[in-house]
Backbone as CSV, one residue per row, in Angstrom:
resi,resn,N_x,N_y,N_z,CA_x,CA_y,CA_z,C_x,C_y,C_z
1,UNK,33.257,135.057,76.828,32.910,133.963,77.745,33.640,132.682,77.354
2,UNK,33.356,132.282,76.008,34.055,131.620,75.430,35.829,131.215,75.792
3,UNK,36.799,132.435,75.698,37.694,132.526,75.804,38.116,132.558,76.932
4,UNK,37.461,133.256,78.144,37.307,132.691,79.570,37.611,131.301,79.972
5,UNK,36.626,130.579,79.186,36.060,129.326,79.788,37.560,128.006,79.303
6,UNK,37.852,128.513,78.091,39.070,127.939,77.492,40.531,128.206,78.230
7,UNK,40.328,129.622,78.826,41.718,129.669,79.761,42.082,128.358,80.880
8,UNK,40.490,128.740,81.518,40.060,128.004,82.961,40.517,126.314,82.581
9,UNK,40.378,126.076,81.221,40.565,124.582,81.081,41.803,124.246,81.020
10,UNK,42.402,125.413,80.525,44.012,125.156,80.048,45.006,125.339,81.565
11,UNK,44.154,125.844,82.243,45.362,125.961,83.362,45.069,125.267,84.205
12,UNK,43.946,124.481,84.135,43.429,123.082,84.754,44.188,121.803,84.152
13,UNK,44.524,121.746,83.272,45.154,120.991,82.608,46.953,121.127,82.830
14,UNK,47.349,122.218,83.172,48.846,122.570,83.278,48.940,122.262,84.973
15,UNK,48.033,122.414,85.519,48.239,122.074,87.056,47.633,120.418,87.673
16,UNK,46.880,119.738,86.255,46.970,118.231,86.612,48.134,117.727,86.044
17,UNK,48.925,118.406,85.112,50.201,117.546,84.452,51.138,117.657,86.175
18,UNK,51.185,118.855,86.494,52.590,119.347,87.611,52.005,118.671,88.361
19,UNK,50.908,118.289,88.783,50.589,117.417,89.891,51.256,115.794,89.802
20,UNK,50.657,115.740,88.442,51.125,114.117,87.995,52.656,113.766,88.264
21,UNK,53.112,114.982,87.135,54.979,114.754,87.893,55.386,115.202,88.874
22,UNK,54.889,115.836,89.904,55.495,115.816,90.936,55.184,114.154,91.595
23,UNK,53.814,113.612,91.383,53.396,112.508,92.163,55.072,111.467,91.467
24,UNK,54.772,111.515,90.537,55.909,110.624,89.327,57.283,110.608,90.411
25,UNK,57.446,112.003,90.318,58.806,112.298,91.110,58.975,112.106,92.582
26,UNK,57.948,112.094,93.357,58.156,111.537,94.417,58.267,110.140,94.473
27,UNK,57.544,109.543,93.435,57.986,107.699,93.453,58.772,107.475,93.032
28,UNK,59.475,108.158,92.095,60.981,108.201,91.305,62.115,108.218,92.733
29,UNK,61.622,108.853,93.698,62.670,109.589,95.028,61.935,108.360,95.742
30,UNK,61.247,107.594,95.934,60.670,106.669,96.874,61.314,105.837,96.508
31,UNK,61.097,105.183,95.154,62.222,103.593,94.344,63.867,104.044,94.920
32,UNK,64.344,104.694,95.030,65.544,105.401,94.855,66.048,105.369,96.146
33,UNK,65.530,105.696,97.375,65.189,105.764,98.371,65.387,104.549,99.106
34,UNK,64.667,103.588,98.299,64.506,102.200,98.750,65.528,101.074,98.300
35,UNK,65.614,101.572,96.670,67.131,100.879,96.300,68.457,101.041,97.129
36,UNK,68.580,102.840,98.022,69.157,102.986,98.735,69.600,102.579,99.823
37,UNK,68.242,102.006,100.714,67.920,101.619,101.960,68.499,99.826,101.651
38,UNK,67.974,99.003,100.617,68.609,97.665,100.544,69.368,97.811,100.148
39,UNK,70.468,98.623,99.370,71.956,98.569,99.383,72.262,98.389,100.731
40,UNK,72.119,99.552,101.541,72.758,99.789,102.879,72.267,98.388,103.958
41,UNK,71.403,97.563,103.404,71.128,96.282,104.230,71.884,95.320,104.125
42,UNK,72.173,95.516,102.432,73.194,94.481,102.294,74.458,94.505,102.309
43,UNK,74.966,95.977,102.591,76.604,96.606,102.925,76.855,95.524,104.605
44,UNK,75.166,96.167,105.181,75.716,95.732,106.501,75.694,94.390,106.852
45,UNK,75.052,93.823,106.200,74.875,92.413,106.538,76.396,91.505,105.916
46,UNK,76.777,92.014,104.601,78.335,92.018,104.182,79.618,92.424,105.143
47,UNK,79.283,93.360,105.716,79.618,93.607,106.627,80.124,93.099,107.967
48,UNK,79.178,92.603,108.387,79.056,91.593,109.489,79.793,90.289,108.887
49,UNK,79.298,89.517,107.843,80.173,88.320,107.658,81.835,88.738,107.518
50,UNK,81.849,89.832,107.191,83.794,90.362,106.605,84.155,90.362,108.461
51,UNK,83.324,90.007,109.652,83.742,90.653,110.931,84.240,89.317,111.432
52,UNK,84.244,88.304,110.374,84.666,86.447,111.408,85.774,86.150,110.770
53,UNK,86.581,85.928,111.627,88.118,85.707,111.429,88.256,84.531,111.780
54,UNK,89.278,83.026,110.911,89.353,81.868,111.034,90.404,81.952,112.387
55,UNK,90.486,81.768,113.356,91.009,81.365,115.014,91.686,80.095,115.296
56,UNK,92.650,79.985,116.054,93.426,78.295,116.078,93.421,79.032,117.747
57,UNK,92.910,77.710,118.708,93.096,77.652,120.086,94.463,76.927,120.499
58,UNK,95.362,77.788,121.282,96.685,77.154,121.787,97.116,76.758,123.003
59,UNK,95.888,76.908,124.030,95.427,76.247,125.067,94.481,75.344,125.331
60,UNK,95.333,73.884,125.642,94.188,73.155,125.667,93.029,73.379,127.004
61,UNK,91.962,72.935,126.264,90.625,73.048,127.586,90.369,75.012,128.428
62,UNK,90.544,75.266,126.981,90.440,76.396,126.995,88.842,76.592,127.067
63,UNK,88.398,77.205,128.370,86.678,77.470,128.792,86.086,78.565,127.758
64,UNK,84.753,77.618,127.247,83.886,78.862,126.352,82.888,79.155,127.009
65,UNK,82.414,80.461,127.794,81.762,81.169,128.439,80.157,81.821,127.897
66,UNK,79.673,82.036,128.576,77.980,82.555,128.511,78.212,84.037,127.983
67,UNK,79.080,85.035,129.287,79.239,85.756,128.997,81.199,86.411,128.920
68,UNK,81.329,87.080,128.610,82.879,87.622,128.796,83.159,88.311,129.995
69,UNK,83.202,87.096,131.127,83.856,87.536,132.682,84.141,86.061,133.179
70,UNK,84.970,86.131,133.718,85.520,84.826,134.398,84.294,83.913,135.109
71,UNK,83.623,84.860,135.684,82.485,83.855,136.812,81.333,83.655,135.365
72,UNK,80.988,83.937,134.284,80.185,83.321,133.086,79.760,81.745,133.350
73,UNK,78.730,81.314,132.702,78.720,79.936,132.578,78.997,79.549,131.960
74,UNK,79.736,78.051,132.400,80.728,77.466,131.073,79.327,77.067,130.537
75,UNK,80.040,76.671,129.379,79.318,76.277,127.792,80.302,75.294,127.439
76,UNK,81.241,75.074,127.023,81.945,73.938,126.239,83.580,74.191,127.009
77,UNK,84.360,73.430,126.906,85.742,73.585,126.533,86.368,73.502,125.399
78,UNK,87.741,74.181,124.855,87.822,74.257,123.413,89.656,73.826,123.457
79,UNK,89.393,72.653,122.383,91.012,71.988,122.901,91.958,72.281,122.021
80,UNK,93.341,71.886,122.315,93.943,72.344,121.608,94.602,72.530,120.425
81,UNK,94.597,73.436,119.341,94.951,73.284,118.322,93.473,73.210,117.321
82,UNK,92.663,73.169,117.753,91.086,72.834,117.334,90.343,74.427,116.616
83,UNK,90.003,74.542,115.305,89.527,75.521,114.470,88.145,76.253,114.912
84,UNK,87.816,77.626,115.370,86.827,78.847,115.235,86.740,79.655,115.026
85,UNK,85.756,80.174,114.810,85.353,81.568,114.386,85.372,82.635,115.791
86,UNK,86.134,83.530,115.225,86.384,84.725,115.470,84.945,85.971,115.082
87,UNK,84.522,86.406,116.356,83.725,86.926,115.568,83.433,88.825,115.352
88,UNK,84.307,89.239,115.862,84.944,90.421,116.267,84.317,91.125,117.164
89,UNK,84.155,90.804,118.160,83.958,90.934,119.694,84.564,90.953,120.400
90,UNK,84.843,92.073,121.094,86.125,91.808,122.279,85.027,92.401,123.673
91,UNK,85.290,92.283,124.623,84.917,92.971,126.502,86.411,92.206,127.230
92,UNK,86.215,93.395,127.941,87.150,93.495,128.881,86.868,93.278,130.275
93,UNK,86.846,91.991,131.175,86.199,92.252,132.402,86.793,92.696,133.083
94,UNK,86.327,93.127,134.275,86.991,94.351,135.016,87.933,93.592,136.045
95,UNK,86.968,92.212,136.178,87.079,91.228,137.579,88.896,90.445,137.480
96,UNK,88.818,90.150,136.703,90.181,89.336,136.128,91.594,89.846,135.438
97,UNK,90.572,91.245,134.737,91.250,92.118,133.690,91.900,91.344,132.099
98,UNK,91.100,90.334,132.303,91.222,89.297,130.965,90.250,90.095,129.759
99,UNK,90.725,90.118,128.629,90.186,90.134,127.417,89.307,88.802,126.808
100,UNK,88.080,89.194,126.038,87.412,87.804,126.283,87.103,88.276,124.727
101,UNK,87.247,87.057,123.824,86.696,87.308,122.267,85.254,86.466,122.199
102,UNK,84.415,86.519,121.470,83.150,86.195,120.953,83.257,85.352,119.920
103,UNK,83.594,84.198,120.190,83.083,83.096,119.266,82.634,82.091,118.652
104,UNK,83.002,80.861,117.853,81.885,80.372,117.114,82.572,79.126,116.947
105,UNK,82.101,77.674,117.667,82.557,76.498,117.389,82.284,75.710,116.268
106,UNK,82.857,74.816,115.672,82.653,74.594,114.723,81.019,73.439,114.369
107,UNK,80.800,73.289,115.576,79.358,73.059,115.776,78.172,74.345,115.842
108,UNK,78.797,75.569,115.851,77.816,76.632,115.855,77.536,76.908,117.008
109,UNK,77.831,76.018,118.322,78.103,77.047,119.468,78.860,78.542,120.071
110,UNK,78.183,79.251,120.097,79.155,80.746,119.785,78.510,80.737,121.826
111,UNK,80.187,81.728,121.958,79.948,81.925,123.612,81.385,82.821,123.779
112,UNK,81.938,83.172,124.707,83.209,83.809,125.349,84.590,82.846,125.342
113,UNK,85.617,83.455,124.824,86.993,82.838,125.137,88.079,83.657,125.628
114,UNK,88.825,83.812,126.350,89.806,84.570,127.129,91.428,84.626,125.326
115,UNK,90.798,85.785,125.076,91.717,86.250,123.805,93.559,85.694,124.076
116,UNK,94.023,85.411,125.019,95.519,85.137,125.359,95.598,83.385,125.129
117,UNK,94.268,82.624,125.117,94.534,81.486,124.326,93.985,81.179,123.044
118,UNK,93.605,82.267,122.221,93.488,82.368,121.065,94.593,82.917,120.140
119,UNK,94.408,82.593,118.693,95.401,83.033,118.259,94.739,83.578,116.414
120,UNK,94.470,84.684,116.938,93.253,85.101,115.660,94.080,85.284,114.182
121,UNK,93.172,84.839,112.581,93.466,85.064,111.550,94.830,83.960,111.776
122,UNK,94.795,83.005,112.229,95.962,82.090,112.543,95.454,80.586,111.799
123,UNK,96.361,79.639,111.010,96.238,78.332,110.996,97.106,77.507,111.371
124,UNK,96.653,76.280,112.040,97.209,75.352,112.684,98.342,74.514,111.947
125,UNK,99.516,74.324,112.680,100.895,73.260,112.034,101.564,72.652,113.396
126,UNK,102.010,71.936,112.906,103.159,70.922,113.420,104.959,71.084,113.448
127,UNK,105.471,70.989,114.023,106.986,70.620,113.848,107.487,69.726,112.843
128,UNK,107.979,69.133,112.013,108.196,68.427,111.441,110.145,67.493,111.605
129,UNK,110.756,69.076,112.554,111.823,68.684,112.724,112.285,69.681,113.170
130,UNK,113.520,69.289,114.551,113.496,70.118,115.417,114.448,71.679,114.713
131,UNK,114.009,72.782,115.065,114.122,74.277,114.497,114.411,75.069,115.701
132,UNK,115.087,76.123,115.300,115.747,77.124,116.097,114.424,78.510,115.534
133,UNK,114.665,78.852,116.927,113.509,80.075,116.776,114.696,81.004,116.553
134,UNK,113.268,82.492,115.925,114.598,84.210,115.207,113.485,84.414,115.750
135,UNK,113.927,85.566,116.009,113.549,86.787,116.997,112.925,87.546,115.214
136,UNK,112.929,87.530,114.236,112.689,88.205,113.450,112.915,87.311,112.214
137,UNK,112.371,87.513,110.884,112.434,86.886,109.588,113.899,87.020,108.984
138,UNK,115.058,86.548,109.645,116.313,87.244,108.959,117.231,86.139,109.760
139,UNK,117.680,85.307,108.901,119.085,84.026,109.937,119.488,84.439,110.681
140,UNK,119.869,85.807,110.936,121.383,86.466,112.005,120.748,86.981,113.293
141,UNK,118.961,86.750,113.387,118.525,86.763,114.285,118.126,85.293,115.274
142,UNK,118.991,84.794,115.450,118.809,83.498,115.846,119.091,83.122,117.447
143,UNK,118.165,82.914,118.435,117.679,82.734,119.468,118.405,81.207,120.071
144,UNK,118.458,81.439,121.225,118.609,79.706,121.912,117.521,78.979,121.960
145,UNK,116.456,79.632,121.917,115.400,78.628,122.147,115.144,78.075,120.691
146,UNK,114.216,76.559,120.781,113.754,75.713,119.613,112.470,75.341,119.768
147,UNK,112.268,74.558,119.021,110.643,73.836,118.516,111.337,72.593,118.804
148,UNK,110.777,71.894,119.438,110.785,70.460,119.050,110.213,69.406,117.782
149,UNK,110.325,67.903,117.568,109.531,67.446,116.380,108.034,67.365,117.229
150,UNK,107.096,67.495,116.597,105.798,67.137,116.961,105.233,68.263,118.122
151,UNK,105.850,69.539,117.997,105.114,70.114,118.947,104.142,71.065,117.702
152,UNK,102.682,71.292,118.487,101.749,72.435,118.039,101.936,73.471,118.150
153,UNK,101.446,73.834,117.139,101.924,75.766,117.084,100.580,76.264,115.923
154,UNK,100.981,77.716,116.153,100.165,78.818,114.989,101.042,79.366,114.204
155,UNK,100.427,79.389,112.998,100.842,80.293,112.154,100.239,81.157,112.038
156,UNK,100.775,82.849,112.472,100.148,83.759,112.831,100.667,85.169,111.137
157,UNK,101.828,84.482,110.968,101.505,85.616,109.561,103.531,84.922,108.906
158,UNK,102.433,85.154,107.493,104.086,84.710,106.837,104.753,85.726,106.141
159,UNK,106.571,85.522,105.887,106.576,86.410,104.799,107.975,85.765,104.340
160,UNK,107.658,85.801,103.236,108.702,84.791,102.442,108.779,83.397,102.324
161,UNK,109.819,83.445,102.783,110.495,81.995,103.335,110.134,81.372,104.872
162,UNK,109.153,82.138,105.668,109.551,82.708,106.831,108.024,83.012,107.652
163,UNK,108.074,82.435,108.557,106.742,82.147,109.303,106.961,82.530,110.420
164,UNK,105.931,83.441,111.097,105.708,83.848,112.437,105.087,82.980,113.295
165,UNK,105.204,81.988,114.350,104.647,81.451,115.143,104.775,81.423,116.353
166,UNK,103.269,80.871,116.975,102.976,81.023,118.406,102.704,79.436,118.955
167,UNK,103.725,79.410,120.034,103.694,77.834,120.544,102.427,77.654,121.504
168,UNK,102.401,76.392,122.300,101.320,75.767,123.241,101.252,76.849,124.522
169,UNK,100.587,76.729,124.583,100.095,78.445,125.975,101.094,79.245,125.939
170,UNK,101.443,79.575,124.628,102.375,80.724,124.154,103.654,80.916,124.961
171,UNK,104.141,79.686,125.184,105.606,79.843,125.506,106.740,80.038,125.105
172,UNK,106.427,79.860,123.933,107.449,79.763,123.070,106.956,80.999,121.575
173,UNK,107.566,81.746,120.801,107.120,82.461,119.974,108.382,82.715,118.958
174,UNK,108.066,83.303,117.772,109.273,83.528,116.750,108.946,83.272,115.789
175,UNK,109.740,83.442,115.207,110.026,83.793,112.949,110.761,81.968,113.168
176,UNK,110.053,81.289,112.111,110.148,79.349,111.611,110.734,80.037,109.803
177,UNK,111.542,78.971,109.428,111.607,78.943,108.061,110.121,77.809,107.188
178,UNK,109.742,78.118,106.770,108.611,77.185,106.419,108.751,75.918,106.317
179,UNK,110.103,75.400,105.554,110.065,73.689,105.739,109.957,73.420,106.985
180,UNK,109.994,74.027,108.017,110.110,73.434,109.380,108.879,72.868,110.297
181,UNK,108.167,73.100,109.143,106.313,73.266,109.774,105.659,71.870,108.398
182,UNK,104.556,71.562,109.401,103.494,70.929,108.006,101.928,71.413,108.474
183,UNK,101.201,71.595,107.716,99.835,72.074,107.804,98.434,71.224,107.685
184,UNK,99.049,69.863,107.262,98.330,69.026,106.772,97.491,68.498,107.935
185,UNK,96.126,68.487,108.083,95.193,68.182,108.866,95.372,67.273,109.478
186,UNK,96.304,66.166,108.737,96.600,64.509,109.286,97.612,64.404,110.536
187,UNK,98.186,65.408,109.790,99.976,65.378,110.783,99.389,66.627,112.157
188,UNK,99.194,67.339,112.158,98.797,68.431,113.025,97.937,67.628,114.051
189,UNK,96.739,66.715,113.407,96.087,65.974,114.521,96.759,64.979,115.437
190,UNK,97.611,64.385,114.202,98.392,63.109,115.001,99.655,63.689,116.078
191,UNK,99.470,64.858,115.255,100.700,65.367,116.488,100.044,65.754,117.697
192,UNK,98.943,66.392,118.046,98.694,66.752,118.694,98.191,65.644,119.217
193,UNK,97.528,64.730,119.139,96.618,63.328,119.854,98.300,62.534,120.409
194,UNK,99.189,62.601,119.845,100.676,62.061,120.435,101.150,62.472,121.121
195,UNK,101.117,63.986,121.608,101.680,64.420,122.663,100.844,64.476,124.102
196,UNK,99.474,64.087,123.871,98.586,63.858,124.947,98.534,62.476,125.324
197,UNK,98.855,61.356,123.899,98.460,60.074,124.552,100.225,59.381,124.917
198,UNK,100.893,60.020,124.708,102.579,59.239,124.783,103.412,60.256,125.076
199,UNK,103.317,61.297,125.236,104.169,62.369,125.083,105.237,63.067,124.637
200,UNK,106.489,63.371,124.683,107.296,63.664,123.592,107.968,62.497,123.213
201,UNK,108.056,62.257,121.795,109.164,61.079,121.119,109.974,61.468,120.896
202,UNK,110.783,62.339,121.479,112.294,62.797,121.585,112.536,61.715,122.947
203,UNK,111.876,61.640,123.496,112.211,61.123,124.912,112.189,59.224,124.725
204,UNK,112.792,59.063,125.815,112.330,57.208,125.708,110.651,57.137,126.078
205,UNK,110.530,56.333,125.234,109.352,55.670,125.072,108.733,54.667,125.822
206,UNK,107.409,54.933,125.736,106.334,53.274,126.696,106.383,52.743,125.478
207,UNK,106.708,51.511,125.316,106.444,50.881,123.913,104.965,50.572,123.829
208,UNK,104.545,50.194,125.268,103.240,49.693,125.117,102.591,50.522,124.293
209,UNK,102.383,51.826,125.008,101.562,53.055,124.739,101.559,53.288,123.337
210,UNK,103.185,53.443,122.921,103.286,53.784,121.465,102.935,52.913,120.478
211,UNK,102.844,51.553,120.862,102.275,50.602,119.888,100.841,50.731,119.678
212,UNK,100.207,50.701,120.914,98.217,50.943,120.964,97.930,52.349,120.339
213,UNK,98.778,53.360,120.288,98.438,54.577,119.597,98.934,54.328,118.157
214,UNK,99.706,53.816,117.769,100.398,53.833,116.537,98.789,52.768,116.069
215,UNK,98.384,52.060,116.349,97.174,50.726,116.097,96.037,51.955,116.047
216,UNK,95.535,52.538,117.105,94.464,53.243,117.006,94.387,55.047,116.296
217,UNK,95.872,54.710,116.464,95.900,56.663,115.283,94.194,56.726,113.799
218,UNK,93.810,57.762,114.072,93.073,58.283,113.274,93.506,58.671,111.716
219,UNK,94.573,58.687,111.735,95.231,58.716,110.161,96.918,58.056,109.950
220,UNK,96.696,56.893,109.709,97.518,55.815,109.799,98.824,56.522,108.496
221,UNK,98.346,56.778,107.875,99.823,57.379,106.731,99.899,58.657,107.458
222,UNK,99.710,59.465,108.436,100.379,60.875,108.882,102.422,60.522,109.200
223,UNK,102.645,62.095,108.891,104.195,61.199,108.936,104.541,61.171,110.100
224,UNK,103.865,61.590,111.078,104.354,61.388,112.540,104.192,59.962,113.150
225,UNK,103.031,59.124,112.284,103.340,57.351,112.652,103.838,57.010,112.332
226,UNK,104.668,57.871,111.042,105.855,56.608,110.723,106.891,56.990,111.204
227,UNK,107.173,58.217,111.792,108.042,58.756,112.211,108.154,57.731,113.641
228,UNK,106.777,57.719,114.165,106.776,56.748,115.808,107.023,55.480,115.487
229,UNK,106.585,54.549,114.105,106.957,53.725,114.028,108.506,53.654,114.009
230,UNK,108.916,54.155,113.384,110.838,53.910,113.271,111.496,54.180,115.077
231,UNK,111.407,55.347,115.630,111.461,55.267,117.274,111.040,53.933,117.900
232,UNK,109.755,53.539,117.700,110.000,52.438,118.745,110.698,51.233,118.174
233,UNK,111.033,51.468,116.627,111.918,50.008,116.014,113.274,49.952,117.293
234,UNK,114.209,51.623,116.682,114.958,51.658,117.141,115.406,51.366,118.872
235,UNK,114.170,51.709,118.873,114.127,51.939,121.250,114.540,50.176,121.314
236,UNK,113.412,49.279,120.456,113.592,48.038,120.532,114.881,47.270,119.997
237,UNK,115.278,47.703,119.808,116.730,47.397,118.931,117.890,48.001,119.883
238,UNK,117.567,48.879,120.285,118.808,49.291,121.353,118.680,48.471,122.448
239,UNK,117.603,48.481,123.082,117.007,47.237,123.962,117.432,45.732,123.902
240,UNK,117.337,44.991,122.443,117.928,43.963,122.265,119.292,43.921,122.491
241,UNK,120.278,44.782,122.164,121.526,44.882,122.112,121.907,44.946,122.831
242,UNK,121.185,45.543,124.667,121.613,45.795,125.651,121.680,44.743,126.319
243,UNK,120.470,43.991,126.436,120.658,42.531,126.477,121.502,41.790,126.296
244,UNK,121.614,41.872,124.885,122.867,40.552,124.414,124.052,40.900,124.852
245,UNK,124.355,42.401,125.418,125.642,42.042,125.911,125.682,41.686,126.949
246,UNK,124.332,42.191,127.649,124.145,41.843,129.255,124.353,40.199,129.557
247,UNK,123.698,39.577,128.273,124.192,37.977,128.387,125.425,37.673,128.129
248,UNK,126.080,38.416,127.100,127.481,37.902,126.513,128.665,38.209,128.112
249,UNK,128.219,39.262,128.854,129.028,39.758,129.938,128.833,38.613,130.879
250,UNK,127.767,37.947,131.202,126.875,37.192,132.313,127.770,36.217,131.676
251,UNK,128.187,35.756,130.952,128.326,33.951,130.389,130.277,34.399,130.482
252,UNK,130.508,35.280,130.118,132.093,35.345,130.505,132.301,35.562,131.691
253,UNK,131.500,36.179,132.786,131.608,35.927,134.390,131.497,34.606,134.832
254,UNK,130.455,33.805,134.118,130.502,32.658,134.365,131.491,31.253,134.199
255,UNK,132.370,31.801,132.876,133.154,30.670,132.762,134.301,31.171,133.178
256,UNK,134.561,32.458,133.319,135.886,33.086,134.140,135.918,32.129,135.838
257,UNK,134.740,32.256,136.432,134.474,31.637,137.569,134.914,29.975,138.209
258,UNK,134.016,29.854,136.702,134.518,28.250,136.296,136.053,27.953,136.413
259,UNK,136.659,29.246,135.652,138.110,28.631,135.769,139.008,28.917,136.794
C-alpha cells in the first residue's frame, strides 16, 4: 500500500514539473513573440520615415491638392525653387493622365503635387555664371544650349566634377561642371526673388527697380547684389557717357552753325 501510495506521489510530482515548464515555455514563446511583434513595429515605422525624400519645386505656383486629380481642392500653392517632403506616394489620375506625388510643406501641410514640377531627392542652386549645357558628364558632349547668370535650377544627382540639372518648368536640362552652380541659401533666394522682381540682369535694366530691390533684398551680402550692384554702376555709367557726347555733339552743331 505503502509503495502504491509513493508511486501515485511521484508521478504527481513529474506531471506538476511538465506542467510548470510547459506553462514556463509558453511565456518563454509569448516574450519572444512579442519582442518579435515590436521589432516588426519598429522596422515599419523606420520604414515609413526611410519613405520621405528631400524635393525642390521647379514650377512656380505649383497647386497642392486635397486629393491626386486635377479637379482636387486646392490647399496651398508651392513656389519656386522652395524645399518638401516627398513622401512616396504616387496616383495616377485617369482625368489629366498627370502623375501626382504626396507631400509635405515645410509648414506640415501634406496634400497632392503634379510629379513633372517636382524634382525628387533634388537640392536647390543658382547660376553663378553663364555655362554651356552636356548632354552627359564628359566636355565632348557639349550642347548649344546654356544657363544663364542667376537662373534656378536642381541638382538632381552628381558625379565628379559634374552635376546633373533640371532648369525652371524643365526647359532646359543637362550635365553643369560644379563651379558653375552655388547652393548657398542666400544666393539661390536672391536669385530667385531677382528674377521675379527685375528680371534677367543680362538684359538692360529699370534702375529704379534694381535699386529698391538691391535696398530691400533679404540677404544683403548674397553675391547676386553685388553682382546687381556693379550692373546698375555700369548701366549708369554707360548712360552718363551717352550723354556727354550727346552734349559734346549738340555744342559742336551749335557753334558749327554759329559759324
Amino acid at each position: 500500500m505503502f509503495k502504491k501510495f509513493t508511486f501515485i506521489l511521484a508521478a504527481s510530482v513529474v506531471i506538476f514539473n511538465s506542467c510548470t515548464d510547459n506553462k514556463s515555455s509558453k511565456e518563454s514563446t509569448t516574450d519572444t513573440s512579442n519582442i518579435k511583434e515590436a521589432s516588426t513595429e519598429t522596422a515599419k515605422v523606420e520604414e515609413v520615415k526611410a519613405e520621405e525624400f528631400p524635393t525642390i519645386c521647379v514650377w512656380d505656383k505649383t497647386s497642392l491638392l486635397a486629393t491626386p486629380d486635377s479637379k482636387g481642392k486646392w490647399l496651398s500653392s508651392i513656389s519656386l525653387g522652395e524645399s518638401l517632403i516627398y513622401l512616396g506616394e504616387k496616383e495616377n489620375d485617369k482625368n489629366s493622365k498627370r502623375v501626382y506625388c504626396k507631400v509635405r510643406l515645410s509648414d506640415g501641410k501634406e496634400g497632392w503635387a503634379n510629379e513633372y514640377c517636382l524634382v525628387v531627392n533634388g537640392s536647390a542652386a543658382a547660376i553663378l555664371k553663364q555655362s554651356p549645357i552636356h548632354k552627359r558628364p564628359d566636355a565632348l558632349t557639349l550642347t548649344d544650349k546654356k544657363f544663364e547668370i542667376g537662373e534656378m535650377l536642381a541638382i538632381e544627382e552628381s558625379k565628379g566634377d559634374w552635376i546633373k540639372v533640371v532648369g525652371k518648368e524643365r526647359k532646359k536640362s543637362g550635365w553643369l561642371n560644379t563651379s558653375a552652380v552655388t547652393t548657398k541659401v542666400e544666393d539661390v533666394t536672391t536669385a530667385i526673388l531677382m528674377l521675379k522682381k527685375i528680371g534677367n540682369i543680362n538684359e538692360d535694366l529699370d534702375i529704379a527697380k534694381a535699386k529698391e530691390f538691391i535696398q530691400n533684398a533679404p540677404y544683403s551680402d548674397s553675391y547676386f547684389i553685388k553682382l546687381l550692384e556693379e550692373r546698375v554702376n555700369e548701366q549708369e555709367q554707360a548712360f552718363a557717357d551717352e550723354t556727354l557726347v550727346e552734349e559734346e555733339n549738340t555744342a559742336v552743331d551749335e557753334i558749327e552753325n554759329v559759324l
